[in-house]
N, C-alpha and C positions, 0 to 999 in steps of 0.2 A: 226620512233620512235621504241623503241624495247619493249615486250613484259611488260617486268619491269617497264617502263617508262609510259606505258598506263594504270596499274594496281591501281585505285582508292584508298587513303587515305582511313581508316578504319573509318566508320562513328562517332562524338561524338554527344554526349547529353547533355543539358547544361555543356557543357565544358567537360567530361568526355569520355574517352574511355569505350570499352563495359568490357576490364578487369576493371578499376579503379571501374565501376559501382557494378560487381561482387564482388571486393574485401571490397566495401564500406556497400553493403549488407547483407555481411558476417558480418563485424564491427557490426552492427548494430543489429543483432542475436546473436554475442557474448555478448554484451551489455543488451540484454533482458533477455539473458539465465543466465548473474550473477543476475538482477532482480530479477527472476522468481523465479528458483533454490533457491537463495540465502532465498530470500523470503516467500516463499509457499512452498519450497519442491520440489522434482523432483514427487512424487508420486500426486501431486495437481496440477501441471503443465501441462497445453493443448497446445495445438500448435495454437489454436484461443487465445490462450492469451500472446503466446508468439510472435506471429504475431501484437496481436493489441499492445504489447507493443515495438514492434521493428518498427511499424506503417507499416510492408508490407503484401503482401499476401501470402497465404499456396502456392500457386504456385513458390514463390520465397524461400520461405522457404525450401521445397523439391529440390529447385534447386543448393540449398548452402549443404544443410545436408541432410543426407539419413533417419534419424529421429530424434528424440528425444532426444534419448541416446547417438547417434553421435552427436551432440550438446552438451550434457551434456559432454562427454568425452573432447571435444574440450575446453569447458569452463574451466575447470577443469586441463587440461594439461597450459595452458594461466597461470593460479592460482597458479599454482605451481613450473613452470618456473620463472615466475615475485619474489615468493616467496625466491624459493632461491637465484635468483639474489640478492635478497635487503638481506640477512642474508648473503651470501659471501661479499657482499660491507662492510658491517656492522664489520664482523669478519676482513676485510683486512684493513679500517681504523681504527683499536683500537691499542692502544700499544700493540706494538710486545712481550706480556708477556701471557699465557699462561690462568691465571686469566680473564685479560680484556679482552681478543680477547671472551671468552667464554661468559659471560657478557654483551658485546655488539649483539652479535649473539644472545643469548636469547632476549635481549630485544626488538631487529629490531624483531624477532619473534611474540612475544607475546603483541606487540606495534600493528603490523598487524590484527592480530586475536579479537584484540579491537574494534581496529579504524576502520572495517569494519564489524559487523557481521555476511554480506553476505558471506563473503570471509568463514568465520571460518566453515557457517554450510557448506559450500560446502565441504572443504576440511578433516573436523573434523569429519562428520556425515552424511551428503549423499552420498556422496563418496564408504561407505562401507556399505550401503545398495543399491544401484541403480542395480549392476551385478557382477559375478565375475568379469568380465572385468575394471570394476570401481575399484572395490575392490583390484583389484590386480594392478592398476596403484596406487593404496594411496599407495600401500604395496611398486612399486618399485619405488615412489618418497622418500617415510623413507627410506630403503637401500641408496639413491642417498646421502641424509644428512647423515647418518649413513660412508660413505664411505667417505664423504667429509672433518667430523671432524678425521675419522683416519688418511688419507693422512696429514691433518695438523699437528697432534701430531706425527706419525712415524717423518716426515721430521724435523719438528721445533723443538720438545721438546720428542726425544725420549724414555729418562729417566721415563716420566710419565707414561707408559706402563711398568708394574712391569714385572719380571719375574712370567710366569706360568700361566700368563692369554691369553686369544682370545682377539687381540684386537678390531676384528672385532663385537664377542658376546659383549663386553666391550662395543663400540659406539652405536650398536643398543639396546643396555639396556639403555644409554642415551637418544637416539633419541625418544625409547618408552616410558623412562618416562615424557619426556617433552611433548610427544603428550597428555597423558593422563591426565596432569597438565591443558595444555591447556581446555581438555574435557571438565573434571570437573568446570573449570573456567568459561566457556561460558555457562554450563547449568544452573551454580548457578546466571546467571546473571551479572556476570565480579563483583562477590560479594566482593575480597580483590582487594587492589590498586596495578599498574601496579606495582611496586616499588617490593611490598612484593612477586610477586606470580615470579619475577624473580628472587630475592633475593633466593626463596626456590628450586626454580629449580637449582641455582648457587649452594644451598648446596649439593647438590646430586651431582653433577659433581666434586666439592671438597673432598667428601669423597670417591666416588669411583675413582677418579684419585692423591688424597692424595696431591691435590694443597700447603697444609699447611706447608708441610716437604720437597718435592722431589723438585729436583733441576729442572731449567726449561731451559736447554740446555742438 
């Protein structure tokens, strides 16, 4: 028999290999950490509770994350990946008009930040309190949107971009004010209906990209 041939199968555990176990316990801390975070705050947040709420021990927990923060970071990059997945889906199924695509984009947006609370404080407001390092992944997740709605307008509908502006300053003064529509929304309580707070965000992108007049080719 040759050397390879006598080399023992890697042990499982109810049916699981020792990766799967690892990647399942990480799941599982991902899943606390939107809990927790989402829930209590990153600053009320222990690691015996985000242990008892991921149901393992601090020894497996240190085994996945280096701490806390790295978790947090981790939760948070997940959030914001998923995020703008569903906001590019959104913008690439709407009518290919310059209006709707923007429209739909906000609303997969701020439909998000609803339908989950946890999601909103994480990304809206812990985020930029936990570290610079947090703070500066919120700061180059907006750049990431900010860059995603110019590629769309330079390409599709270049027109919209007037002479004598940054298109660049132009999308990230979008992308900040819909952050901060967002803000204001979630602290008041999701006090106006989904409908109006998109509607209002829609007029800001109308008037500073002059959707009413400029041609959309």
């Amino acid at each position: 028999m040759t050397a390879s041939a006598k080399r023992p199968a890697p042990r499982r555990y109810g049916g699981m290999s020792d990766q799967e176990r690892r990647d399942e316990r990480q799941r599982r801390f991902l899943e606390a950490g939107l809990e927790t975070f989402g829930s209590l705050g990153y600053s009320a947040t222990t690691t015996r509770r985000l242990c008892a709420e991921a149901g393992l021990t601090q020894r497996y927990f240190y085994q996945s994350f280096e701490g806390m923060e790295a978790l947090f970071v981790a939760v948070a990059k997940q959030l914001s990946e998923d995020l703008r997945q569903q906001i590019l889906t959104a913008m690439m199924t709407a009518e290919p008009e310059p209006e709707a695509m923007i429209r739909s984009s906000l609303g997969a947006y701020f439909h998000i930040m609803r339908n989950d609370p946890r999601v909103a404080r994480i990304l809206l407001i812990e985020v930029f309190s936990v570290s610079q390092q947090t703070e500066l992944l919120a700061r180059h997740f907006m750049d990431e949107l900010s860059d995603l709605l110019q590629g769309i307008l330079e390409t599709r509908y270049p027109r919209l971009l007037r002479q004598g502006i940054s298109p660049r300053l132009l999308t990230t003064g979008l992308i900040g004010a819909t952050h901060h529509i967002a803000l204001r929304w979630i602290m008041s309580g999701y006090a106006e209906p989904l409908e109006q707070v998109v509607e209002t965000a829609l007029q800001i992108c109308r008037n500073a990209l002059d959707l009413s007049s400029s041609p959309t080719s």
